[in-house]
C-alpha positions in Angstrom: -15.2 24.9 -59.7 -15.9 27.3 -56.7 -19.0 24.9 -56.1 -16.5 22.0 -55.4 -14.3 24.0 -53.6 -17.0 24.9 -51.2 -17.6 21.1 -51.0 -14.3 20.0 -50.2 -13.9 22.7 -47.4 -17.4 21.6 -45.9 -16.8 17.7 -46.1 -13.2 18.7 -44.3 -14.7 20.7 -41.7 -17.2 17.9 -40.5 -14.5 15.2 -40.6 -12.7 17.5 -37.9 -15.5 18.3 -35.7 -16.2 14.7 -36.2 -12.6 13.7 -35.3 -12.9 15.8 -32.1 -16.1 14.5 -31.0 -14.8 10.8 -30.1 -12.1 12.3 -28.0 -14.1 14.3 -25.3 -16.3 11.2 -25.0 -13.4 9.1 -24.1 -12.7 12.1 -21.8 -15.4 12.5 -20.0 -15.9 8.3 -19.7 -12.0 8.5 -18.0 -13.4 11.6 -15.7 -16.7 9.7 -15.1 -15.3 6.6 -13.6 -15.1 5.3 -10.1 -11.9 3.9 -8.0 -12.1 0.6 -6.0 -10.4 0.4 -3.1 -10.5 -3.4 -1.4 -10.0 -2.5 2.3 -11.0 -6.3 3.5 -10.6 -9.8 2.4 -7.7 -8.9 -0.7 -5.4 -12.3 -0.1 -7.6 -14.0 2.9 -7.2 -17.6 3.6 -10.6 -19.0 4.5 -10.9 -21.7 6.7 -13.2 -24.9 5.2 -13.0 -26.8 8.2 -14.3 -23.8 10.5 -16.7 -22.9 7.6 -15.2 -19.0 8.0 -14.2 -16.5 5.6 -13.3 -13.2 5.7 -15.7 -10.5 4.2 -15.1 -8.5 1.8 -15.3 -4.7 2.4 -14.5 -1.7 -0.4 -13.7 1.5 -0.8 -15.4 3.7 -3.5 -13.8 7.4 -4.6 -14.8 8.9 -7.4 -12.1 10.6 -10.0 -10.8 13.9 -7.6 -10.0 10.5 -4.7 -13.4 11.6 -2.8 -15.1 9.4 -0.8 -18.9 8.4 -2.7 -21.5 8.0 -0.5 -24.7 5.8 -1.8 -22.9 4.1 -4.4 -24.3 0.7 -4.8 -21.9 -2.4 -5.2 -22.2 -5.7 -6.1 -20.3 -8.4 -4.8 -20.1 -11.4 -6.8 -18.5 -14.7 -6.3 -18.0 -17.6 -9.1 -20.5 -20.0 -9.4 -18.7 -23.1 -9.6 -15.3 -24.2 -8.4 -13.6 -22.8 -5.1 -15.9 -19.6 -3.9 -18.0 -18.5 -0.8 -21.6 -18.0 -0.3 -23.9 -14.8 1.0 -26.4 -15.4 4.0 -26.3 -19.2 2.8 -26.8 -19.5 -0.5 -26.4 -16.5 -2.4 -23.5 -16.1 -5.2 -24.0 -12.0 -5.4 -25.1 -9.2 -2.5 -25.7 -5.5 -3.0 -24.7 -2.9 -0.7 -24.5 1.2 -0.6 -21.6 2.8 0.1 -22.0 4.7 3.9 -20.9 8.1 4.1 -17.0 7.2 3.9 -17.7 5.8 0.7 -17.4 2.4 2.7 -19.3 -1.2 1.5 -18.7 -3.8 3.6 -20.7 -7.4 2.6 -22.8 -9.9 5.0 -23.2 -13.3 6.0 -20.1 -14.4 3.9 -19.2 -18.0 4.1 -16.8 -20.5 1.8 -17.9 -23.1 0.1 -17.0 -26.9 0.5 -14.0 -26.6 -2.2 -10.3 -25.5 -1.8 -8.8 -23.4 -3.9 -8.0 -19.7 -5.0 -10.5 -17.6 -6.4 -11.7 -14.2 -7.4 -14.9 -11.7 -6.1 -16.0 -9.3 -9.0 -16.6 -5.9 -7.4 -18.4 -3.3 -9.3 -19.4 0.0 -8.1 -22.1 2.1 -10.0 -23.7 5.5 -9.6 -25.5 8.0 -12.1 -23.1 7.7 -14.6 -20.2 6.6 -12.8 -18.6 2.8 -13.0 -16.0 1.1 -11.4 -14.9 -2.5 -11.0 -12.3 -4.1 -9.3 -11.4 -8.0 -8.3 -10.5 -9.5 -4.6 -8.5 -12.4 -4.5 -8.9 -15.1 -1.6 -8.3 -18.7 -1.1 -10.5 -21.6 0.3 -7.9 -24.0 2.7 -8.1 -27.1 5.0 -7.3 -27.4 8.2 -8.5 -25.9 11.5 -6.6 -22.5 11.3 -9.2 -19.3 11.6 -9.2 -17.0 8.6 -6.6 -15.0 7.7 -6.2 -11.8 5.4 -7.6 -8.8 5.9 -9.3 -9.9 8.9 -9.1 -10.5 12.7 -5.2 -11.4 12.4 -4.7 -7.4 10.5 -7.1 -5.8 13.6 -4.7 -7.6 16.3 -1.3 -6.0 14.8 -3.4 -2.3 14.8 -3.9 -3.4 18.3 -0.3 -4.5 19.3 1.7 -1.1 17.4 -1.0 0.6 19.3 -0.1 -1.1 22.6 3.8 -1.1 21.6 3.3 3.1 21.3 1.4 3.7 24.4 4.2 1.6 26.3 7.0 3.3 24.8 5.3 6.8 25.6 4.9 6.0 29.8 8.8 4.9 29.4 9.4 8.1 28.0 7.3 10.1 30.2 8.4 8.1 33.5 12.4 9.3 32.2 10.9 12.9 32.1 9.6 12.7 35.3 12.6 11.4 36.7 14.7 14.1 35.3 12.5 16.9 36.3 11.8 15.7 40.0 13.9 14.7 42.9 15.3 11.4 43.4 13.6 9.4 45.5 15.1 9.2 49.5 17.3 6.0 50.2 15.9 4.0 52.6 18.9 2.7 55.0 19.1 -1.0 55.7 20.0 -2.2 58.6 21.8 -6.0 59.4 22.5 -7.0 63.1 24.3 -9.8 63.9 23.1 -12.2 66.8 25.2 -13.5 69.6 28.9 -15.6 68.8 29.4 -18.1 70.6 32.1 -20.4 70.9 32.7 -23.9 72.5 34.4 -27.4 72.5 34.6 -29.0 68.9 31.9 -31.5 68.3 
């Protein structure tokens, strides 16, 4: 009788530990993985006719929002249907994250077929995983592409322009407040010789 008690309170202890074992593994998976941040090409509109896309370009941070330098990434586009090519011909390119915890992807063209599509992003190091999808589109016409690309750089450009304008109106009002107005010039008007003779 005290044999099987001893048994019962063995078998129970294991099935605990046991119990608690899956738990930190999922744990330390969640702490282990990596965040995917698309920074270029999420909702581009590549142009067929003009054979231009816009590349993609990711973000890695690990799980404390760090930057992760020398993290490889794989871009991969679909093999058939509406997608892009790499340097030509390639469907997949590998890049390392720089020291922002920046990968940006080369030599990116579309294919010859419209459509939407997704790029597969994953993002690896040591033990560390992270994936993460890019949607763009393949469309006719003549317009350059869109998303994520040029058109975003040109409106940084313009609210920085728009600031630096507003900032010499303000400082020209400060200046004009703080220094003496400027001397009227007087103006002058004579008038030329009246004469006055027989009616024509």
């Amino acid at each position: 009788m005290l044999f099987q008690k001893s048994l019962v309170v063995a078998l129970s202890a294991a099935l605990v530990v046991s119990a608690q074992q899956p738990a930190s593994q999922l744990t330390s998976q969640a702490q282990g993985s990596l965040k995917i941040n698309a920074i270029q090409g999420e909702g581009a509109k590549n142009s067929l006719r003009a054979r231009t896309g816009v590349a993609p370009a990711v973000e890695v941070r690990d799980a404390d929002d760090k930057p992760v330098a020398g993290a490889e990434v794989i871009f991969q586009l679909p093999m058939v249907g509406p997608s892009g090519v790499f340097n030509g011909w390639l469907k997949s390119q590998t890049v390392r994250t720089d020291e922002n915890g920046v990968a940006a992807s080369s030599g990116y063209a579309p294919n010859s077929e419209a459509g939407r599509f997704n790029i597969k992003v994953t993002a690896s190091t040591g033990s560390q995983t992270g994936s993460a999808v890019i949607a763009q589109s393949n469309v006719e016409g003549d317009s350059s592409a869109s998303g994520g690309g040029r058109s975003a750089w040109w409106k940084y450009v313009a609210v920085i322009g728009g600031a630096a304008v507003a900032g010499g109106v303000v400082a020209a009002t400060r200046n004009g407040n703080d220094t003496a107005p400027a001397a009227s010039i007087p103006i002058t008007i004579t008038a030329g010789a009246v004469t006055v003779g027989n009616p024509r």
